[in-house]
C-alpha positions as CSV (number, residue, x, y, z in Angstrom):
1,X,-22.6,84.5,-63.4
2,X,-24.7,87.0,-62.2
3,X,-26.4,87.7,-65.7
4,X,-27.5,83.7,-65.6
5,X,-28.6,84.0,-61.6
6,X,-31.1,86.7,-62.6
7,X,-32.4,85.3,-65.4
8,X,-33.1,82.2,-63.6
9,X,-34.5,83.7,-60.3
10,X,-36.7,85.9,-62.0
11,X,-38.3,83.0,-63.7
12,X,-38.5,81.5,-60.0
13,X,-39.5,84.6,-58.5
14,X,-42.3,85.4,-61.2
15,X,-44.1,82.4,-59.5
16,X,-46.3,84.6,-56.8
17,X,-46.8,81.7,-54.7
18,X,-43.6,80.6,-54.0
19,X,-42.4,84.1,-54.2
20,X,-44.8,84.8,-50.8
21,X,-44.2,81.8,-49.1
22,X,-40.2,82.7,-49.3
23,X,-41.1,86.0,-48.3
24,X,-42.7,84.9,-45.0
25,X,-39.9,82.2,-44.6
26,X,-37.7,85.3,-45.0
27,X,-39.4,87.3,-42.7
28,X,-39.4,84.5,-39.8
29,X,-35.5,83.3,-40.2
30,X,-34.7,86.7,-40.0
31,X,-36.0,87.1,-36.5
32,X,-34.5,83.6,-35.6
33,X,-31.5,85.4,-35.4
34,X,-31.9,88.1,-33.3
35,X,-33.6,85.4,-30.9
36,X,-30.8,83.0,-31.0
37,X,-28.1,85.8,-30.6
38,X,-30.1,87.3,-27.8
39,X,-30.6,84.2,-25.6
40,X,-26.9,83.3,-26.1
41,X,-25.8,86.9,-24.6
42,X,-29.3,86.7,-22.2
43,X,-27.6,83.3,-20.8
44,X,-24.0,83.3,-21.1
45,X,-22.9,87.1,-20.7
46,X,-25.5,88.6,-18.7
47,X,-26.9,85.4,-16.8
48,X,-23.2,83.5,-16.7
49,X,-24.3,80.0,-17.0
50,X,-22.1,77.2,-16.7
51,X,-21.0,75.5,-20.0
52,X,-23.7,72.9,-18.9
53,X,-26.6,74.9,-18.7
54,X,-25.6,76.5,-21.8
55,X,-25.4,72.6,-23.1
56,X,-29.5,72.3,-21.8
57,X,-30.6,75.0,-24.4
58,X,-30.1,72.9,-27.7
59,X,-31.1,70.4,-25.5
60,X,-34.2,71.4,-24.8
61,X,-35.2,72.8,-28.8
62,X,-34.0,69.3,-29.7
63,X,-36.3,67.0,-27.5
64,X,-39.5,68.0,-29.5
65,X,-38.0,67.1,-33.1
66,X,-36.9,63.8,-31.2
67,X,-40.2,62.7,-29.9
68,X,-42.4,64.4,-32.8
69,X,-40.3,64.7,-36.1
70,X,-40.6,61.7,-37.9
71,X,-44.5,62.0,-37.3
72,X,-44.4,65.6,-38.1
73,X,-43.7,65.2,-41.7
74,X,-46.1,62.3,-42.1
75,X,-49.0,65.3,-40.9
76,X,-46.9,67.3,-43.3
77,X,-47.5,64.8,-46.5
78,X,-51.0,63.8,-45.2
79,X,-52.9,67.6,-44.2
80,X,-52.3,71.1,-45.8
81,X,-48.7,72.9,-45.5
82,X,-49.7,76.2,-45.8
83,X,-52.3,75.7,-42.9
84,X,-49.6,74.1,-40.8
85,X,-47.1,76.7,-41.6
86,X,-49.6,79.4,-40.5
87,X,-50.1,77.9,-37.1
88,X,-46.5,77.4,-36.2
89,X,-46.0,80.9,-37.2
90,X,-49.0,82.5,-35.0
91,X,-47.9,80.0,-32.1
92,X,-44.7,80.7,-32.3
93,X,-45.4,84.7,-31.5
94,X,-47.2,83.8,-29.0
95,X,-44.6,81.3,-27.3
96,X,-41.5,84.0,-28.0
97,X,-43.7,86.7,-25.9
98,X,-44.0,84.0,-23.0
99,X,-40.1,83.5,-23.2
100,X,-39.6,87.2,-22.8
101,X,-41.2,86.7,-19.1
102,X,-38.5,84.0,-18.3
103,X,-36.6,85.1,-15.2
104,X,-34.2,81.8,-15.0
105,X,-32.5,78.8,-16.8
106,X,-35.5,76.7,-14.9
107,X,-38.2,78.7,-17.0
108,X,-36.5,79.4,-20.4
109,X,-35.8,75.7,-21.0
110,X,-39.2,74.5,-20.6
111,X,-40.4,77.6,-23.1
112,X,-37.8,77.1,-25.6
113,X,-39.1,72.7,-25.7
114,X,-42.6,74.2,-26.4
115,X,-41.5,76.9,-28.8
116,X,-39.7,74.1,-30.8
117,X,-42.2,71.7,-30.4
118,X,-44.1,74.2,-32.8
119,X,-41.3,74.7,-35.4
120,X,-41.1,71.0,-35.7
121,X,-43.9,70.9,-38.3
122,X,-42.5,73.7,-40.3
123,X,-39.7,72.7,-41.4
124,X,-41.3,69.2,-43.6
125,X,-44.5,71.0,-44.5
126,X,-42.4,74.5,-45.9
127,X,-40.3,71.9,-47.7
128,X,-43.0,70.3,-49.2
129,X,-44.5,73.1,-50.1
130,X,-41.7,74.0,-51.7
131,X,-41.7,71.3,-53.9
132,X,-45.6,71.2,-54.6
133,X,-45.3,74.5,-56.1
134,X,-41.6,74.8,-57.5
135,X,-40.7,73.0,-61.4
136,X,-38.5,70.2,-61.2
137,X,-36.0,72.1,-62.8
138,X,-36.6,75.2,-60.7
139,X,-35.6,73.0,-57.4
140,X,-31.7,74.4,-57.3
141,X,-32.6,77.7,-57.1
142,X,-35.8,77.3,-54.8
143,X,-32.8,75.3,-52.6
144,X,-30.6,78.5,-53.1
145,X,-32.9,81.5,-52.3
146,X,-33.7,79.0,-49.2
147,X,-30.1,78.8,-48.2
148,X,-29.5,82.7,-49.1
149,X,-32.6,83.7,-46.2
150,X,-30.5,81.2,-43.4
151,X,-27.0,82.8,-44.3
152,X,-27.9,86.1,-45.4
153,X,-29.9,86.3,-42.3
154,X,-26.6,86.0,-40.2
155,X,-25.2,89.0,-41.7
156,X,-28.3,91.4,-40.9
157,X,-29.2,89.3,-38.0
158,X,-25.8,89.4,-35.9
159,X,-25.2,92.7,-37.1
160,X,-28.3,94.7,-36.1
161,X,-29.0,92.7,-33.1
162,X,-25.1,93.5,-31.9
163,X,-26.3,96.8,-32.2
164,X,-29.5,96.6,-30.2
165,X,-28.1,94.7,-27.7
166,X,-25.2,97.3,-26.9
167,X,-28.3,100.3,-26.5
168,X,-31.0,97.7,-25.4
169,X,-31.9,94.5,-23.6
170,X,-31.8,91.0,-25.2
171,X,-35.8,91.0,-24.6
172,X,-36.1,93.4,-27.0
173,X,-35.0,91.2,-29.9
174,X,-37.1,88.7,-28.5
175,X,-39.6,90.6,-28.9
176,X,-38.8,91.1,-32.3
177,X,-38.7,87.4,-33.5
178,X,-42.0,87.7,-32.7
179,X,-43.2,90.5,-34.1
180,X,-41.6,89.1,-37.4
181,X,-43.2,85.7,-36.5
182,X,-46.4,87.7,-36.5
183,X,-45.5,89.4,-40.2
184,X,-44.9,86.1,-41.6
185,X,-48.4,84.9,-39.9
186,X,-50.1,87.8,-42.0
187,X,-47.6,87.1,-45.5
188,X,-49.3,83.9,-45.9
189,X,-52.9,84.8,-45.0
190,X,-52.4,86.4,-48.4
191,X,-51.3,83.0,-49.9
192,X,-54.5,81.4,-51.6
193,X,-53.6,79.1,-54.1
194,X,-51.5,75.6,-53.2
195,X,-51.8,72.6,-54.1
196,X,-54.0,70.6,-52.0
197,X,-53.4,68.1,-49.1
198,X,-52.3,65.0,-50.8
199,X,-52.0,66.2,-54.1
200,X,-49.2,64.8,-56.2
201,X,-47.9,61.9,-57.7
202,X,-50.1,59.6,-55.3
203,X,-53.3,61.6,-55.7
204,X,-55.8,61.8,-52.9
205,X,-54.5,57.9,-51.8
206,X,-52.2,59.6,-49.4
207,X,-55.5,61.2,-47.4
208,X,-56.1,57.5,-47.1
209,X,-53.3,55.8,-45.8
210,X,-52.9,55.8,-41.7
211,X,-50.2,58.4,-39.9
212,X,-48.2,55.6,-38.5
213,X,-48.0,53.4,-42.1
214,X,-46.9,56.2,-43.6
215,X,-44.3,56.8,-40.9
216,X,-42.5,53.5,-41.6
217,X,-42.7,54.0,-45.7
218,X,-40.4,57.0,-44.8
219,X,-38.2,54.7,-43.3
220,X,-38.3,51.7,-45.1
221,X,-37.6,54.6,-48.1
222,X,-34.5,55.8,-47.3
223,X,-33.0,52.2,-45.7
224,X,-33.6,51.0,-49.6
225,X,-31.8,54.2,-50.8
226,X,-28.1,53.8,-50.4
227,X,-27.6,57.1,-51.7
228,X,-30.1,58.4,-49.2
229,X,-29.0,56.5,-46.1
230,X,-25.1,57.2,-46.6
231,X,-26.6,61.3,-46.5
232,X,-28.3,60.7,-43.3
233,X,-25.4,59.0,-41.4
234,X,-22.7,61.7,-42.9
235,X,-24.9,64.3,-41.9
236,X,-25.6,62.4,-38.4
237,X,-22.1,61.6,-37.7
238,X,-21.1,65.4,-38.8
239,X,-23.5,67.2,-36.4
240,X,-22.7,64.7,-33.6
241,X,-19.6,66.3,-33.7
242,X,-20.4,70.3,-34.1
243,X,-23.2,69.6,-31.7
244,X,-21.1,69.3,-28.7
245,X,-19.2,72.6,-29.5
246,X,-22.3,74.7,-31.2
247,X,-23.6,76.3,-28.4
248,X,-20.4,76.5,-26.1
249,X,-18.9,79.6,-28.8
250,X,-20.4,81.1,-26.6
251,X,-18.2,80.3,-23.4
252,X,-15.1,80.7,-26.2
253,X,-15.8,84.1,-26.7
254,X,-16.5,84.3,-23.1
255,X,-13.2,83.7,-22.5
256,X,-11.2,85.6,-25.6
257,X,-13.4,88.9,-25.0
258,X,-14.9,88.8,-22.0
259,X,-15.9,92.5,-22.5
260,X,-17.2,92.1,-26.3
261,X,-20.8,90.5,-26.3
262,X,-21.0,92.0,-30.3
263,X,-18.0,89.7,-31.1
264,X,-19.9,86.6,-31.2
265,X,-22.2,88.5,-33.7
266,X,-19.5,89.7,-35.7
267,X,-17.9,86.0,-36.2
268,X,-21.4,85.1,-37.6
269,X,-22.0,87.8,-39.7
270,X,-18.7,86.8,-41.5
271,X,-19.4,83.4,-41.5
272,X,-23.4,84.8,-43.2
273,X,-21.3,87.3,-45.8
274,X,-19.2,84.1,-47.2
275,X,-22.0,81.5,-47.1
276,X,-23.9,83.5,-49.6
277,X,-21.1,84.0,-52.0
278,X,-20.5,80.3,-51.8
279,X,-24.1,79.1,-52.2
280,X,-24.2,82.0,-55.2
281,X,-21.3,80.1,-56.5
282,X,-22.8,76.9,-55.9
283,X,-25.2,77.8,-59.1
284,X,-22.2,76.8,-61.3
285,X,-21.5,73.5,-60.3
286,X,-23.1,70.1,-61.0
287,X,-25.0,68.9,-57.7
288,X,-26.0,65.7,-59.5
289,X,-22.8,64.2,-59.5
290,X,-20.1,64.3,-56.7
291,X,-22.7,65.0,-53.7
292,X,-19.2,63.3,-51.6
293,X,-16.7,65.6,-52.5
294,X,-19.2,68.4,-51.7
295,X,-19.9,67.4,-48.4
296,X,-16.7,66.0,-47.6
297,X,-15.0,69.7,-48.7
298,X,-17.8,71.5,-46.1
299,X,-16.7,69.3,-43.4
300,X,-13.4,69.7,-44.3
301,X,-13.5,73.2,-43.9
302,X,-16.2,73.8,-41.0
303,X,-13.4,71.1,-39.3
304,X,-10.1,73.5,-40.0
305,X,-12.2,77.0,-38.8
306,X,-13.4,75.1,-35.7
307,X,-10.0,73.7,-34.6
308,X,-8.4,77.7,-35.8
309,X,-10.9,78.7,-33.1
310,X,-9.4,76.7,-30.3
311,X,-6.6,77.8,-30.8
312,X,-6.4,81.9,-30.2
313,X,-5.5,82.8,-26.9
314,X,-7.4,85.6,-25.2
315,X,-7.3,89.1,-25.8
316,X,-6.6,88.2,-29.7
317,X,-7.8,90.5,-32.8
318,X,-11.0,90.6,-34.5
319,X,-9.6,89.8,-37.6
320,X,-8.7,86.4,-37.2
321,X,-12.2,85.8,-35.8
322,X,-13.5,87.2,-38.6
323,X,-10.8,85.2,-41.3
324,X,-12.3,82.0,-39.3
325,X,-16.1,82.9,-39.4
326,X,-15.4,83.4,-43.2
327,X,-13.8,80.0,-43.7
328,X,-16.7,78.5,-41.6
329,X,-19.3,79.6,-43.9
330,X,-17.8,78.8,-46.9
331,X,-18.3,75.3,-45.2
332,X,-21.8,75.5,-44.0
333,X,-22.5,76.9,-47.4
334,X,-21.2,74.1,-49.9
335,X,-22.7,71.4,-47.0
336,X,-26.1,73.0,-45.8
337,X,-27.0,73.1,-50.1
338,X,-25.8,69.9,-50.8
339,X,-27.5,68.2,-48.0
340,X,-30.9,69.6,-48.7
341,X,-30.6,69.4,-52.1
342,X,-29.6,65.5,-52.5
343,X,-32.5,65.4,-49.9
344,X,-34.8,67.1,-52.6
345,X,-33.5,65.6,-55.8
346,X,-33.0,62.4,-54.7
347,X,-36.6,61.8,-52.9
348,X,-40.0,61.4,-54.8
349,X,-42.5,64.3,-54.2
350,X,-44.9,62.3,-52.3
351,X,-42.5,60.8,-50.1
352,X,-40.3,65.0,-49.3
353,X,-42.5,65.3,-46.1
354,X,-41.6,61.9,-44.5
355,X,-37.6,62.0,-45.6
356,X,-37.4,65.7,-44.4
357,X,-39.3,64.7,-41.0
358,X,-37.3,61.6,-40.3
359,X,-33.8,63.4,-40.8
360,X,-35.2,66.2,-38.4
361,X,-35.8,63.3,-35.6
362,X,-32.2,61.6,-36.7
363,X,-30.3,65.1,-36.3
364,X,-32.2,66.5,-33.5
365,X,-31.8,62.9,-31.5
366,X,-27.8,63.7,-30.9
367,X,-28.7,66.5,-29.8
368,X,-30.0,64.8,-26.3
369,X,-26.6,64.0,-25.8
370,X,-23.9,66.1,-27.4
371,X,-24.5,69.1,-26.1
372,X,-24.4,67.7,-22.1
373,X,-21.4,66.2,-23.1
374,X,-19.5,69.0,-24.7
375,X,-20.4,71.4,-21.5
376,X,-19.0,68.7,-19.4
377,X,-15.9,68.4,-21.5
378,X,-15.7,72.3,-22.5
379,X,-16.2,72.8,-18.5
380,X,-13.6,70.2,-17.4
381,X,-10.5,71.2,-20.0
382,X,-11.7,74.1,-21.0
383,X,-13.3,75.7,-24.7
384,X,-9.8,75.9,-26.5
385,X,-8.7,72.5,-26.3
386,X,-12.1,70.8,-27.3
387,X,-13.0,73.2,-30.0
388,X,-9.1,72.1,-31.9
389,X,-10.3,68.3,-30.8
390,X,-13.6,68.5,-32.1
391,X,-12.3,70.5,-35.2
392,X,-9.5,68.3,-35.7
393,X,-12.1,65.3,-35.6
394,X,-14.6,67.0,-38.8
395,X,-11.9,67.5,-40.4
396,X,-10.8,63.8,-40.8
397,X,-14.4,62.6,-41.6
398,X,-14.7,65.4,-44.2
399,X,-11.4,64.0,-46.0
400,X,-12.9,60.4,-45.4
401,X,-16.2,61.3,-47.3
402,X,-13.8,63.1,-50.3
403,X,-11.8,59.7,-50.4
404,X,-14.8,57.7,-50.3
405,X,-16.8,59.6,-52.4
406,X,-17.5,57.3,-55.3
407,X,-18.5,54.2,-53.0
408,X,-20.5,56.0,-50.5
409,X,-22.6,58.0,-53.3
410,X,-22.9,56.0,-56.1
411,X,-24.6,58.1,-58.6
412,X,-28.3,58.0,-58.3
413,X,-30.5,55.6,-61.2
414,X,-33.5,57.4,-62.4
415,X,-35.9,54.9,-60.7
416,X,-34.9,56.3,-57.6
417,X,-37.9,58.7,-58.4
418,X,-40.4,55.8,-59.4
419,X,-43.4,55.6,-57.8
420,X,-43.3,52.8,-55.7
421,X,-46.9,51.2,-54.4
422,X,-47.2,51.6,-50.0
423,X,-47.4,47.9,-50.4
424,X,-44.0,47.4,-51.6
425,X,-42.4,49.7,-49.3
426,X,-43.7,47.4,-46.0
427,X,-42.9,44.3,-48.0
């Protein structure tokens, strides 16, 4: 296997482009970490927030893919990506230094909206960038090497960051997200030669056709995809779930090792080692067929880990948090590739921007209201018994999906990737 991987990356990775652009994506996902890990101790160890305000944070990053994503990925389709991504990277420095200065809950939520009201354009234009300058055949592995940088990044990330924040202050890795924010800023000054706005299978037309038309193609889109709309409301009904308990790990570990800030750090960088072996394994199987039993088996197994969470009792070893953070990334692994790339394969180039923009407003819009109402549940009975309820509860839907496999994703008819007129899609 790993004779076939590196023979097929290197053909990926000979493309300079692509190969600079994943650099910088690298470079920035890698400081997400030490942000994300940071805050968490910054809020719940050091600041001890309730498991409400703790429920405000995803909160607050989710409001500005609510109001902004669906439109976010029309600009992506419409203007330049690399442009875009350059701005949300400088911006984004920027922001991260002003979030260093927050001295309470009442400041850093505000900061953290604006910050993410920045990312929300990244994410459609670097996945349509992606696919402007990535072969058809090359997709897989441009999906792969994507999902290697978010999981590979929780083993370096959680690790070194444990570290620093045992000698140093959270606002020190702060700090560092956005120094790496800034290194990304400078890898794609060196990037010269994309393809231009609206270049593709609809030519210049796209330049053409208003913001808000294209907004409701992307719509109209995936409604006429059964294949596409059965995705969305999987991965909506999933994350409705694991939203109300994402952030509250926090108040878990809070309460198993109140003296052990690293040992929500170590959990992830377990949960980082096994999602890369997965997604590495991932290379073998056929993601055109079976996209069901995929993400049925990732829910399945995110479901178990979660519900194995709730129940240790306090004061328990590392090593079953670690077993548990394994068994959770072998989840997020097999689901996070599958999603993106039945997202990828199953969506017409001109049309990646709007799909990946519209299922960044349908997954950040539970997040308004999950998050509130795990705190108040998590702060009413307490982390251990809603972590094995909401575990218990993934668990079921991923063995739904797996039962339902063949009728919810019917395999896909090559005109899916026809071209279809703007005309048609409004009707």
């Amino acid at each position: 296997m790993t004779r076939i991987l590196t023979k097929n990356a290197d053909s990926l990775l000979h493309n300079k482009v692509y190969t600079r652009v994943y650099t910088a994506f690298a470079t920035a996902t890698f400081g997400d970490w030490f942000d994300t890990l940071a805050i968490q101790v910054l809020v719940g160890y050091r600041w001890q927030a309730s498991p409400v305000m703790l429920g405000l944070i995803p909160v607050a990053v989710a409001l500005p893919g609510i109001l902004l994503g669906a439109l976010a990925g029309s600009v992506a389709d419409r203007f330049n990506k690399l442009k875009l991504m350059r701005i949300c990277d400088l911006l984004t420095a920027l922001m991260t230094v002003l979030i260093l200065f927050a001295p309470s809950m009442y400041w850093l939520l505000p900061l953290l909206a604006l910050r993410s009201a920045l990312s929300t354009l990244n994410v459609p234009a670097q996945q349509s960038l992606t696919r402007s300058i990535v072969r058809e055949d090359q997709l897989m592995q441009a999906s792969s090497l994507n999902g290697i940088v978010n999981q590979g990044s929780k083993i370096a990330g959680p690790l070194l960051g444990g570290l620093a924040l045992s000698l140093l202050s959270p606002q020190w890795c702060i700090l560092l997200n956005s120094i790496l924010r800034l290194g990304s800023f400078m890898l794609l000054l060196t990037v010269k030669n994309t393809p231009a706005a609206g270049e593709g299978p609809s030519g210049g037309e796209e330049e053409h056709i208003p913001l808000r038309r294209m907004w409701i193609e992307g719509w109209v889109f995936i409604f006429r995809s059964r294949l596409l709309l059965n995705t969305l409301l999987f991965g909506l009904l999933g994350s409705l779930a694991l939203q109300m308990i994402d952030f509250q790990f926090t108040s878990l570990f809070r309460l198993l090792a109140p003296q052990q800030e690293g040992l929500l750090g170590w959990m992830v960088a377990a949960s980082g080692v096994t999602a890369v072996a997965t997604i590495l394994a991932m290379n073998k199987v056929n993601r055109n067929k079976g996209y069901g039993l995929l993400l049925g088996g990732g829910e399945l197994l995110i479901g178990l880990s979660v519900a194995g969470f709730g129940l240790l009792q306090p004061g328990t070893a590392v090593y079953p948090v670690l077993l548990l953070g394994a068994v959770l990334g072998v989840g997020n692994g097999i689901l996070m590739i599958t999603f993106n790339y039945c997202l990828q394969k199953e969506t017409p180039p001109h049309m990646i921007g709007r799909v990946f923009g519209i299922q960044n407003t349908v997954l950040s819009a539970i997040m308004i209201i999950a998050p509130l109402l795990g705190g108040l549940l998590v702060q009413a009975s307490g982390p251990s018994s809603i972590f094995t309820i909401i575990g218990t509860v993934v668990a079921v839907l991923g063995i739904g999906a797996i039962l339902l496999s063949r009728v919810l994703w019917p395999e896909a008819k090559p005109a899916a990737h026809a071209e279809v007129p703007a005309t048609e899609y409004l009707g």
